[in-house]
BANU-41766 format. One record per residue (C-alpha): residue number from 1; residue in three letters; x, y, z. Coordinates in steps of 0.25 Angstrom, whole numbers. Layout:
<rs>
r resi: NUM&resn: Ala&px: X&py: Y&pz: Z
...
</rs>
This chain:
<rs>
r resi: 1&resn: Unk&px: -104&py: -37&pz: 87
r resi: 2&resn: Unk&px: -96&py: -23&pz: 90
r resi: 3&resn: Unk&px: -90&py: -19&pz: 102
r resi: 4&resn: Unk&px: -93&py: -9&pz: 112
r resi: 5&resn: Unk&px: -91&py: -2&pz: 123
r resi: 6&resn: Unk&px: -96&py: -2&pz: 134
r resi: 7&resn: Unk&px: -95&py: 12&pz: 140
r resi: 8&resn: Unk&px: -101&py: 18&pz: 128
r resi: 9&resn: Unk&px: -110&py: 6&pz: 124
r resi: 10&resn: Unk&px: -105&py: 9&pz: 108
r resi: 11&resn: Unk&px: -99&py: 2&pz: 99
r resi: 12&resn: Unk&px: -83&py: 2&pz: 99
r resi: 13&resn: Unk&px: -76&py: 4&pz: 88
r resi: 14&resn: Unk&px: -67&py: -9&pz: 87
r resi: 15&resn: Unk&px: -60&py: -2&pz: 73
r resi: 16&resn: Unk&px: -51&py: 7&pz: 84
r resi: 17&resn: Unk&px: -47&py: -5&pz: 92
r resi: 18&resn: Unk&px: -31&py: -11&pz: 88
r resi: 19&resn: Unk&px: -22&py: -20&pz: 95
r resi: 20&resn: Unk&px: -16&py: -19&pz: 108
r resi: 21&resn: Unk&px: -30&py: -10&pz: 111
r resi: 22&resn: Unk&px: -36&py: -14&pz: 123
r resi: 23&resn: Unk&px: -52&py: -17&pz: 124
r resi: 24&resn: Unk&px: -59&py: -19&pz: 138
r resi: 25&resn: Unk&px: -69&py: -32&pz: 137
r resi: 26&resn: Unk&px: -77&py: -36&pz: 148
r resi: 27&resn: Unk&px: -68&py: -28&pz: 160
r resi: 28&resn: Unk&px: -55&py: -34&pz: 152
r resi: 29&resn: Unk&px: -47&py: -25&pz: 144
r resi: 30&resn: Unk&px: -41&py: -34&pz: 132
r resi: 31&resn: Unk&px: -29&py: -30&pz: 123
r resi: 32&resn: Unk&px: -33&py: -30&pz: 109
r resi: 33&resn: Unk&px: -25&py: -40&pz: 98
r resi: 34&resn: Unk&px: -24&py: -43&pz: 86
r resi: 35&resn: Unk&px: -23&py: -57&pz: 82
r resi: 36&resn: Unk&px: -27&py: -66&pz: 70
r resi: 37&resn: Unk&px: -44&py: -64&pz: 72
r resi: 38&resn: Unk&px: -41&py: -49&pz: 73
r resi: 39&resn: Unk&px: -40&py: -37&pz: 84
r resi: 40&resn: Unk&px: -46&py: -46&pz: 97
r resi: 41&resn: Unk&px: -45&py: -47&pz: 111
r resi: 42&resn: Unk&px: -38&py: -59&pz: 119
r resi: 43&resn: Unk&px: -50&py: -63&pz: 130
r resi: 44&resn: Unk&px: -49&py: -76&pz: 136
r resi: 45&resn: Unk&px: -39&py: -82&pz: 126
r resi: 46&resn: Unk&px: -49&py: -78&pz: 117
r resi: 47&resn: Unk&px: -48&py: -67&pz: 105
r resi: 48&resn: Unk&px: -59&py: -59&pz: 103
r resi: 49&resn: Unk&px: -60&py: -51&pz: 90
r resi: 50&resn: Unk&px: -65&py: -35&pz: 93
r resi: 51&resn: Unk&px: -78&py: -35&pz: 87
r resi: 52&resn: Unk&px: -82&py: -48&pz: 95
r resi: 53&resn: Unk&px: -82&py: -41&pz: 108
r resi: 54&resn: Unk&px: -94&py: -36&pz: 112
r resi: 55&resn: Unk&px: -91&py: -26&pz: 122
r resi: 56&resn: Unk&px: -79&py: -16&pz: 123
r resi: 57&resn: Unk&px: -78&py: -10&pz: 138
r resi: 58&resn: Unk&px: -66&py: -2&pz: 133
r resi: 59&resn: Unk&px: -54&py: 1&pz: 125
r resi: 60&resn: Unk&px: -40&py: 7&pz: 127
r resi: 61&resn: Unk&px: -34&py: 11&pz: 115
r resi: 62&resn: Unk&px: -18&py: 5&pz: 114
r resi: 63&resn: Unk&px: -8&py: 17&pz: 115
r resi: 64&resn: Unk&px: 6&py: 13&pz: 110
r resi: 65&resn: Unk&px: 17&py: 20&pz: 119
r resi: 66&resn: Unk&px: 31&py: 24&pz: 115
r resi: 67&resn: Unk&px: 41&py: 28&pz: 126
r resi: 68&resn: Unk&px: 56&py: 33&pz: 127
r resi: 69&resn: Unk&px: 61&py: 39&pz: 140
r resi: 70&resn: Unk&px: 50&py: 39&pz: 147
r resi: 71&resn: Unk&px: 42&py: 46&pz: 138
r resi: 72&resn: Unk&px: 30&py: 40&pz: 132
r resi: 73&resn: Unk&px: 20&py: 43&pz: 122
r resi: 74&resn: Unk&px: 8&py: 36&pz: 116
r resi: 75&resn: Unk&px: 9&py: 30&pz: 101
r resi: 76&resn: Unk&px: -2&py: 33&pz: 91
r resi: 77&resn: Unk&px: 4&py: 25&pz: 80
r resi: 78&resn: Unk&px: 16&py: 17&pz: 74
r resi: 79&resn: Unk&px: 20&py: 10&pz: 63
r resi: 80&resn: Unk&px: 32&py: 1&pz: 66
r resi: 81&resn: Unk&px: 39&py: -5&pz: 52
r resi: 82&resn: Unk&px: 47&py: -17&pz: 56
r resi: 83&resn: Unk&px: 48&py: -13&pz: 68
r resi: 84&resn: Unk&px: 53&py: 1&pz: 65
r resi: 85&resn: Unk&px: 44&py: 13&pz: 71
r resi: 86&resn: Unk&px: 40&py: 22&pz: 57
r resi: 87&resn: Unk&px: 29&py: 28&pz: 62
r resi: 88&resn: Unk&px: 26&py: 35&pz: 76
r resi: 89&resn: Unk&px: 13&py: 42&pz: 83
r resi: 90&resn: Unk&px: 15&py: 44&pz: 97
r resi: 91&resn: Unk&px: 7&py: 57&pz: 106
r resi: 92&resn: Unk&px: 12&py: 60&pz: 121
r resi: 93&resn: Unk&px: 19&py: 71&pz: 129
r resi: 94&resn: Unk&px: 27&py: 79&pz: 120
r resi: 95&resn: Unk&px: 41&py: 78&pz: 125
r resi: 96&resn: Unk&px: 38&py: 61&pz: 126
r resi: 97&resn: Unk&px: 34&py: 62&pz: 111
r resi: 98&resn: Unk&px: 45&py: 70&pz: 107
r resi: 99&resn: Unk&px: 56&py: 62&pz: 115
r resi: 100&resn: Unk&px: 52&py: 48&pz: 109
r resi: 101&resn: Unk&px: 50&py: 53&pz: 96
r resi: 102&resn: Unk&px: 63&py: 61&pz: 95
r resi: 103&resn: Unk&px: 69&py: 48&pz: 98
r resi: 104&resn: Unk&px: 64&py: 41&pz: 87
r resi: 105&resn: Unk&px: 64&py: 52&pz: 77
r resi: 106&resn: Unk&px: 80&py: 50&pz: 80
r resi: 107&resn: Unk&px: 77&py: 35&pz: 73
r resi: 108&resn: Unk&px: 80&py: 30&pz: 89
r resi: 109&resn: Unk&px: 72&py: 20&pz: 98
r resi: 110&resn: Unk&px: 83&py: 22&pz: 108
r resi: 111&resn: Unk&px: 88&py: 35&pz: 114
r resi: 112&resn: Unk&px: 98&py: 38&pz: 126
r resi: 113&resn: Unk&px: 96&py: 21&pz: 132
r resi: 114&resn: Unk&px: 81&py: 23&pz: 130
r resi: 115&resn: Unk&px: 74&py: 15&pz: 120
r resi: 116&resn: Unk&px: 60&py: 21&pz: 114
r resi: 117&resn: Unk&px: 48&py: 11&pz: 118
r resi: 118&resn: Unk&px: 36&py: 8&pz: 112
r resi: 119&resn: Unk&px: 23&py: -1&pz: 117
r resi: 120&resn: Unk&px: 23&py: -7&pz: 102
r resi: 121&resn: Unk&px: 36&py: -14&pz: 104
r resi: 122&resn: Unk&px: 51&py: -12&pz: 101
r resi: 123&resn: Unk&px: 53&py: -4&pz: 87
r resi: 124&resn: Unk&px: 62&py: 3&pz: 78
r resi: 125&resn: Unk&px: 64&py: 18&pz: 71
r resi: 126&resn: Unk&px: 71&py: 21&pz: 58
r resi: 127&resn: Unk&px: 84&py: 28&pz: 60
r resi: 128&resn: Unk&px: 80&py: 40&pz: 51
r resi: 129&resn: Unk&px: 66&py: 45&pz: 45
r resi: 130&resn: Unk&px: 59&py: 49&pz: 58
r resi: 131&resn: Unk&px: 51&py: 59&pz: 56
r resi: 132&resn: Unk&px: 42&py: 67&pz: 68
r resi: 133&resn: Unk&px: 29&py: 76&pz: 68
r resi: 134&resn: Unk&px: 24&py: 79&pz: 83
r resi: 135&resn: Unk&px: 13&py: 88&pz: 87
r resi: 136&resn: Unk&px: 11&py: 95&pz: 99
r resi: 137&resn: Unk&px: -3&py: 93&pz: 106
r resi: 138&resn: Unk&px: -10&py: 98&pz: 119
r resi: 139&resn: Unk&px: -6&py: 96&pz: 132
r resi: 140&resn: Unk&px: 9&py: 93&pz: 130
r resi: 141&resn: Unk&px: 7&py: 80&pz: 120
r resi: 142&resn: Unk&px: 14&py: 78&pz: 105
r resi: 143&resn: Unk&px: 10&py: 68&pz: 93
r resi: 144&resn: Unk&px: 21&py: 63&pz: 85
r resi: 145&resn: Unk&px: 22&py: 57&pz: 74
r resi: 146&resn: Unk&px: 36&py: 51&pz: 69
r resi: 147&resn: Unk&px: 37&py: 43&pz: 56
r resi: 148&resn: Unk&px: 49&py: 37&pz: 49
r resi: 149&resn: Unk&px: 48&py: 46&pz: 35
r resi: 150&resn: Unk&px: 53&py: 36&pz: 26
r resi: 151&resn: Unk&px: 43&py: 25&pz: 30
r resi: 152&resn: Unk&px: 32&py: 35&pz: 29
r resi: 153&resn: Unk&px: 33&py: 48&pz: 21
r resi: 154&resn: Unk&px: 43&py: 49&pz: 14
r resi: 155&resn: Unk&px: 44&py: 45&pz: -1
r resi: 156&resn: Unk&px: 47&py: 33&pz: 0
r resi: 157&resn: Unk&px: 37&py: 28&pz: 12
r resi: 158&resn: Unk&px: 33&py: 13&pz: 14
r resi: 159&resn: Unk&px: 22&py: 15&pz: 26
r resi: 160&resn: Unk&px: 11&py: 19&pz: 24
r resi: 161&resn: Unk&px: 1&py: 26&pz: 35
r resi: 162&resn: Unk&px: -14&py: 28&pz: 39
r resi: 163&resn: Unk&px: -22&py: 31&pz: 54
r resi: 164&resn: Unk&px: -30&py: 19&pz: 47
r resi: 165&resn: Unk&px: -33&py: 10&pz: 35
r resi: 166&resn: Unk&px: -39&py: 20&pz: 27
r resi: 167&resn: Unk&px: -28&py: 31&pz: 29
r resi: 168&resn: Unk&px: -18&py: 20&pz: 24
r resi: 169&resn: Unk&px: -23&py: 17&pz: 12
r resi: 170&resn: Unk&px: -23&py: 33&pz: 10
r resi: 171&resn: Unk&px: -8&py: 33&pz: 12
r resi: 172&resn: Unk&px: -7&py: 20&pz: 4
r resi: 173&resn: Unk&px: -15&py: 27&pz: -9
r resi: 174&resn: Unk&px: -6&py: 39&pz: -6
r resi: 175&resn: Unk&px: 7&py: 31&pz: -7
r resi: 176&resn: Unk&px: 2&py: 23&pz: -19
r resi: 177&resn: Unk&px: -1&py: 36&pz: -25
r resi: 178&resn: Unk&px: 15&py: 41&pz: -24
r resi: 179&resn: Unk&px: 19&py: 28&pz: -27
r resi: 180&resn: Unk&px: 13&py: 20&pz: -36
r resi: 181&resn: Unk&px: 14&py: 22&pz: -53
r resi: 182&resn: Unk&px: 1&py: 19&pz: -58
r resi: 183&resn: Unk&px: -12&py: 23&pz: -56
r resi: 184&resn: Unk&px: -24&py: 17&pz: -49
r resi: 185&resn: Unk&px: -39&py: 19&pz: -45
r resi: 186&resn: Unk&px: -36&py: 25&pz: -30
r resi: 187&resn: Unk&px: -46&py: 17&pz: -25
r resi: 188&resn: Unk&px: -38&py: 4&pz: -27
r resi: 189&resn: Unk&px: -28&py: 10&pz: -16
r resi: 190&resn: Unk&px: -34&py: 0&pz: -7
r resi: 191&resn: Unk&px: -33&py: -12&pz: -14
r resi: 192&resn: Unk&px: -19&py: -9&pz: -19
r resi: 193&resn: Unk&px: -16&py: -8&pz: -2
r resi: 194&resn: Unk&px: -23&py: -21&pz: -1
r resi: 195&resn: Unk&px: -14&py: -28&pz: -13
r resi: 196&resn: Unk&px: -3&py: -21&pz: -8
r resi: 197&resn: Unk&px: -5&py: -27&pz: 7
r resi: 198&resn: Unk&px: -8&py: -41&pz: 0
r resi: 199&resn: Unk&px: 4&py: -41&pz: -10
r resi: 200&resn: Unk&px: 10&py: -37&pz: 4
r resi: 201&resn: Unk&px: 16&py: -24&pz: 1
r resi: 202&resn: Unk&px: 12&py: -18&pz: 12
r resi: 203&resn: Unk&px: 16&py: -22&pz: 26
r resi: 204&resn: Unk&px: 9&py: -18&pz: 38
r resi: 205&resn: Unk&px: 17&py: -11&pz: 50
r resi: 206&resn: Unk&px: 14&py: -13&pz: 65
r resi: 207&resn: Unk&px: 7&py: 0&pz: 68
r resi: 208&resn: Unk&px: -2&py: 5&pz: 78
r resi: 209&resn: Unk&px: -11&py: 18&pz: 76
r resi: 210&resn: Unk&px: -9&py: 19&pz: 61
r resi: 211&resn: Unk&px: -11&py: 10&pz: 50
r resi: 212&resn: Unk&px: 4&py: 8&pz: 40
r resi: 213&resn: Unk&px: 8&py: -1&pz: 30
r resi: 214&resn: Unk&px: 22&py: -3&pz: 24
r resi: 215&resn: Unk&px: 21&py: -3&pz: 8
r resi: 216&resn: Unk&px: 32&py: -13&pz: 2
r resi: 217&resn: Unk&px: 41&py: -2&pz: -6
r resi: 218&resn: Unk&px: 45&py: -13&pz: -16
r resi: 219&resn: Unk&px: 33&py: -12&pz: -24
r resi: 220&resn: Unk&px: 37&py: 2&pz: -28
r resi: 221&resn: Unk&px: 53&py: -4&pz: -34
r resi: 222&resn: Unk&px: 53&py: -6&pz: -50
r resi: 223&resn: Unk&px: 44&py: 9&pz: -51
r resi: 224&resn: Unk&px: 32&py: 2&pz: -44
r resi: 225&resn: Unk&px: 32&py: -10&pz: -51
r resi: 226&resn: Unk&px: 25&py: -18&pz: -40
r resi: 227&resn: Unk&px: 15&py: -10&pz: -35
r resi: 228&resn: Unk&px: 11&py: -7&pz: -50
r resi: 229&resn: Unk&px: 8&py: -21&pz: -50
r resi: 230&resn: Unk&px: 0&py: -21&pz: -39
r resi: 231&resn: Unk&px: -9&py: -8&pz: -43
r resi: 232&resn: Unk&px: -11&py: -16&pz: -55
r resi: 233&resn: Unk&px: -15&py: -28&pz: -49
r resi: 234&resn: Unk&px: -27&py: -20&pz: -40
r resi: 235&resn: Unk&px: -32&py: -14&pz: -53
r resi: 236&resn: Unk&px: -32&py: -26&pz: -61
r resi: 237&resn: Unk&px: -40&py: -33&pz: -48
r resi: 238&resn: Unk&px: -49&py: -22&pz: -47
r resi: 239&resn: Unk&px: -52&py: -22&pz: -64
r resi: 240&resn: Unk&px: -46&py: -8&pz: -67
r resi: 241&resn: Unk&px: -36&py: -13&pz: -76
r resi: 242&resn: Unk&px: -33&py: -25&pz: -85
r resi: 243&resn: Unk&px: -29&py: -38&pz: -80
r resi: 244&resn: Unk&px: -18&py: -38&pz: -89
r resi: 245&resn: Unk&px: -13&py: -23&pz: -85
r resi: 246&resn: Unk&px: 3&py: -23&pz: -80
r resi: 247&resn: Unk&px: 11&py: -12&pz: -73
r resi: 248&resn: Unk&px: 18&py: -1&pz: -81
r resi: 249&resn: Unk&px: 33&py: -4&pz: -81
r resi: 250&resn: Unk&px: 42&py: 4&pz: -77
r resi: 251&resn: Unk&px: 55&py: 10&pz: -85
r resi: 252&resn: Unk&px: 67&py: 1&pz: -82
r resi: 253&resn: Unk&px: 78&py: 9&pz: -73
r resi: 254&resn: Unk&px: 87&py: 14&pz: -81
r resi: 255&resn: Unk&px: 103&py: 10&pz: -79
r resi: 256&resn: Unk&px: 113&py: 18&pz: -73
r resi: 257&resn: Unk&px: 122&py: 26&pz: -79
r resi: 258&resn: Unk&px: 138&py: 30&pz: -74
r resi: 259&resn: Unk&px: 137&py: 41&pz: -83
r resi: 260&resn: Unk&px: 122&py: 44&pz: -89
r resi: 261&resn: Unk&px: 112&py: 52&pz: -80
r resi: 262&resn: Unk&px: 97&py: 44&pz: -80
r resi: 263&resn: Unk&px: 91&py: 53&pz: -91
r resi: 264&resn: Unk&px: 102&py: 51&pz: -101
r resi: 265&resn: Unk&px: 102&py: 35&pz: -98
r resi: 266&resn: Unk&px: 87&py: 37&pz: -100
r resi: 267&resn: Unk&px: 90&py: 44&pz: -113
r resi: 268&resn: Unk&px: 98&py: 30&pz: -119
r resi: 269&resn: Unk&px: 84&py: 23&pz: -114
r resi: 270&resn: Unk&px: 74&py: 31&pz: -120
r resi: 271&resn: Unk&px: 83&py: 30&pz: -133
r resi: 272&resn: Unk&px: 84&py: 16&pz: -133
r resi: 273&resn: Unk&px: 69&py: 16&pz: -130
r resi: 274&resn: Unk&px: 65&py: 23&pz: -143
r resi: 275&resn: Unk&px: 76&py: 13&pz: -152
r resi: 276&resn: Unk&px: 72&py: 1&pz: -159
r resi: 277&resn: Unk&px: 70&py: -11&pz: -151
r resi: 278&resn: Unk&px: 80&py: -24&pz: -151
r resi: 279&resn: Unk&px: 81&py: -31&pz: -166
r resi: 280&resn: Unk&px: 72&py: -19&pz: -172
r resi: 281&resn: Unk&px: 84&py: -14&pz: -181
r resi: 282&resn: Unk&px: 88&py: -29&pz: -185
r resi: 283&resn: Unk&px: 86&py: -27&pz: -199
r resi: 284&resn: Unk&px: 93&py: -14&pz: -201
r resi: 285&resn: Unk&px: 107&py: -14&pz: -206
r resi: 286&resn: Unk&px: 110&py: 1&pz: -202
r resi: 287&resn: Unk&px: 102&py: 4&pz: -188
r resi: 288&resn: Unk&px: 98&py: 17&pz: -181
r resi: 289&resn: Unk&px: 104&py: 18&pz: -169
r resi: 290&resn: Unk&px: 98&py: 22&pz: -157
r resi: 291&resn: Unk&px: 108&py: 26&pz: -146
r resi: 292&resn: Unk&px: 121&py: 27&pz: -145
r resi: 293&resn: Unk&px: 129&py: 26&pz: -133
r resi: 294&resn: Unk&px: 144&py: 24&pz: -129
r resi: 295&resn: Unk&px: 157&py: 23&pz: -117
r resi: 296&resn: Unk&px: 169&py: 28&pz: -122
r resi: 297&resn: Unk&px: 172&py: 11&pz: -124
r resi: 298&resn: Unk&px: 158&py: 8&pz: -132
r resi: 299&resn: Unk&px: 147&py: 13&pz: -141
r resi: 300&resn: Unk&px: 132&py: 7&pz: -142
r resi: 301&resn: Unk&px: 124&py: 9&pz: -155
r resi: 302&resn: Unk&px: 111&py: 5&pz: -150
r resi: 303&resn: Unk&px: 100&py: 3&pz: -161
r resi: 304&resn: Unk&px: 90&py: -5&pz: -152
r resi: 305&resn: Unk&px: 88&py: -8&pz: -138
r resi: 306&resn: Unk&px: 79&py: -18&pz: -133
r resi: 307&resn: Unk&px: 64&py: -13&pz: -127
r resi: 308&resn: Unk&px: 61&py: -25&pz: -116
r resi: 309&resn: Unk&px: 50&py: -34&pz: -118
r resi: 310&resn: Unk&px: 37&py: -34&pz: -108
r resi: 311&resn: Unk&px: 42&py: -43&pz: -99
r resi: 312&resn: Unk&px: 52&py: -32&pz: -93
r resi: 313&resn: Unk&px: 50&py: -26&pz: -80
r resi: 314&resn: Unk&px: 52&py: -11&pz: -87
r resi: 315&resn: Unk&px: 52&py: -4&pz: -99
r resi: 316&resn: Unk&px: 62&py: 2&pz: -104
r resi: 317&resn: Unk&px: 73&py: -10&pz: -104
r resi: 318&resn: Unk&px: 83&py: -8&pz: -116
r resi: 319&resn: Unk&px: 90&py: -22&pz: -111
r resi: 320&resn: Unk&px: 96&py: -25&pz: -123
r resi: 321&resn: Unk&px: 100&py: -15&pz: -134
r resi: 322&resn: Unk&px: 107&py: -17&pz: -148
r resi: 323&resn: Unk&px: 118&py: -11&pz: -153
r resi: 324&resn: Unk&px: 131&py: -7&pz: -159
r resi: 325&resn: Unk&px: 143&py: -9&pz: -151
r resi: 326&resn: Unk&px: 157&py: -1&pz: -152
r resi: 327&resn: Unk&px: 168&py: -5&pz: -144
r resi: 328&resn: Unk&px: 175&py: 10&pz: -144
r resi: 329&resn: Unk&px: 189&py: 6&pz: -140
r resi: 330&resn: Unk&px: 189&py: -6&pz: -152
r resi: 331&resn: Unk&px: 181&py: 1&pz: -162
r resi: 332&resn: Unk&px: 172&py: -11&pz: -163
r resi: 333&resn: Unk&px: 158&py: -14&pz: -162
r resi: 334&resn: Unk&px: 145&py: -22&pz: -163
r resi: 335&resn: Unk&px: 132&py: -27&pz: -164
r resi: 336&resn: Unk&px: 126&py: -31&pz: -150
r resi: 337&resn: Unk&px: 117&py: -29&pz: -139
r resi: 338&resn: Unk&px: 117&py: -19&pz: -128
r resi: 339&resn: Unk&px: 114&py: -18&pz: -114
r resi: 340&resn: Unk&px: 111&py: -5&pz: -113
r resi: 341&resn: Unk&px: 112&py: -4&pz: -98
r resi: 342&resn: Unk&px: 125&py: -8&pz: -96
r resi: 343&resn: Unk&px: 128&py: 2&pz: -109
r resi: 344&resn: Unk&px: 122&py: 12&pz: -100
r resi: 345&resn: Unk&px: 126&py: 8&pz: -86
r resi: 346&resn: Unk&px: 143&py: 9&pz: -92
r resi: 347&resn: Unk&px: 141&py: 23&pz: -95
r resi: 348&resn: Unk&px: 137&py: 23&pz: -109
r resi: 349&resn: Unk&px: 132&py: 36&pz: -115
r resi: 350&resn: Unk&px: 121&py: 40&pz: -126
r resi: 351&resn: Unk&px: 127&py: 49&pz: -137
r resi: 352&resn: Unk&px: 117&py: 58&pz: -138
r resi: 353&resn: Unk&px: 120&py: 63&pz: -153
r resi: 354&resn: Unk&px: 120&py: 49&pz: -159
r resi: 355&resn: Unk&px: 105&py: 50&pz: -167
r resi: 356&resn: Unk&px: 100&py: 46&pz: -181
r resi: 357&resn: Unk&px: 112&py: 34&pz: -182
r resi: 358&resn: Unk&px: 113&py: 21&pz: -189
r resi: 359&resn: Unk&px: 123&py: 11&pz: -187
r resi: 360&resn: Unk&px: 126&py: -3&pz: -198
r resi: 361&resn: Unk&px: 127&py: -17&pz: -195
r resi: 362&resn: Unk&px: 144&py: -14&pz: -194
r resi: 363&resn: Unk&px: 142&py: -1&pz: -184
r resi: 364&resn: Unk&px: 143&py: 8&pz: -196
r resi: 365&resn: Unk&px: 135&py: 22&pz: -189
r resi: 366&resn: Unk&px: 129&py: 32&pz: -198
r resi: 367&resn: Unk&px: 118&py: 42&pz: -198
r resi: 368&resn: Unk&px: 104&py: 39&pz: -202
r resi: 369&resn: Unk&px: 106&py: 51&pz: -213
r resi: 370&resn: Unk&px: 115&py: 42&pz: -218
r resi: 371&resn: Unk&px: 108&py: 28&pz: -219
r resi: 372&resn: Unk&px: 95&py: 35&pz: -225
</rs>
């Protein structure tokens, strides 16, 4: 049965009603709550869910206030991360909203032995990132909005905002638009929010006037390994790909060089990439070699280098090489493997005008001209 009210004799729209509201019931006014049966109100020791009272005589709307200095304004909305304010709408006097919110901006919640108060309870602010938009309005009132722009907007943003449900899953399709490899049937947006809040990934905030959730930034590490997985999973649930279907992998990172820039170490890569694979030259006496690199202590002859296997997290691991070894300072060298990133995390170089060579079984090198 839906509630109504009585001055108007039409139905009332429960869908407005949140905690802390206040309902008026029979001459009594009730402070709406939230327990485990849902939004109620405490009557008599008993908790009656909304849409079991039959009569609503009227209702006040609950209206947050923030204070600093004898200044107050009204709230409209908040989210509150862990107890840190990151999000702010509050409307009053003009100089009230200027003069708490400057105070915050500053990345305060106490200024000049006065502390900024707030109905919802003792809170936080980030000491950097806050951010303000204020409108002016009519008879001397101001809107202001202040956000901390790294929770929010910036490029790296964890919360995610709407006025309702629908208007979050918008912001949540919009981020999984920027952030997310692979592509997927839009309309699974919702469903990848639902998994995503089942795998618990998502956190909800404490809020009031605006719907947030917090998006665990983990699932992005490793090129967005995680939540390929999980757009995979919702695809294969809803039969858009096979069962048997796996996430793209990534390139493996590539090591770090004391003296090589990232495009030259990828040059070695992609020329160990195109070279024979481990044992492929087994039964050649005179091998082509397919990268040369040295110090001023060591040379590498490499003639093959190890592709993975399937079982790798990336592609594009040369773990292990094989090679011809020369110690410079003794003139001496052999037949071995090579770990190629520790060759390259030492400093060694690729000499660029080393092509078309072969080497013998006794590190003999000679030109391919001369073994043909």
């Amino acid at each position: 049965m839906g509630a109504y009210l009585e001055t108007e004799n039409t139905e009332f729209d429960l869908s407005i009603v949140r905690e802390r509201d206040e309902l008026k019931v029979e001459g009594v006014w009730y402070k709406v709550i939230d327990n485990w049966k849902g939004l109620c109100i405490q009557k008599r020791y008993q908790s009656i869910k909304l849409e079991d009272i039959e009569e609503i005589e009227d209702y006040k709307k609950y209206i947050p206030k923030i204070r600093y200095m004898g200044a107050a304004t009204d709230i409209e909305a908040y989210i509150i991360d862990s107890g840190t304010l990151i999000y702010l709408e509050t409307i009053g006097q003009e100089s009230m909203v200027k003069s708490i919110t400057s105070v915050l901006m500053q990345g305060r919640v106490r200024m000049n032995d006065h502390a900024v108060d707030a109905s919802f309870g003792y809170f936080d602010i980030n000491k950097a990132g806050n951010k303000r938009k204020m409108i002016s309005l009519d008879d001397g009132l101001a809107h202001a909005i202040l956000y901390h722009s790294a929770s929010i907007v910036d490029a790296n943003f964890s919360v995610l905002i709407g006025r309702d449900k629908e208007e979050l899953l918008l912001s949540f399709a919009s981020w999984l638009e920027k952030s997310q490899p692979l592509p997927y049937p839009k309309e699974l947006s919702q469903k990848l929010f639902g998994k995503l809040e089942q795998k618990n990934k998502l956190k909800e905030l404490k809020t009031h006037g605006i719907e947030a959730v917090k998006v665990d930034m983990s699932i992005l590490e490793d090129e967005a390994h995680d939540l390929q997985e999980i757009i995979i999973e919702v695809c294969k649930e809803n039969g858009l790909i096979a069962l048997d279907a796996k996430p793209i992998k990534q390139k493996a990172p590539l090591p770090k060089s004391p003296l090589l820039t990232t495009a030259q170490v990828q040059r070695i890569y992609d020329t160990l990439e195109a070279m024979p694979k481990t044992y492929e030259t087994e039964d050649m006496k005179i091998k082509p070699v397919g990268l040369k690199l040295f110090t001023s202590g060591f040379t590498w002859y490499v003639v093959e280098a190890d592709k993975g296997s399937e079982d790798d997290e990336f592609v594009g691991l040369h773990p292990q090489a094989f090679g011809y070894v020369v110690n410079e300072q003794y003139e001496e060298g052999e037949w071995g493997y090579i770990n190629i990133e520790e060759v390259v995390s030492v400093g060694a170089e690729m000499d660029l005008y080393f092509e078309n060579m072969m080497i013998d079984s006794r590190g003999n090198l000679m030109s391919a001209k001369e073994v043909a």
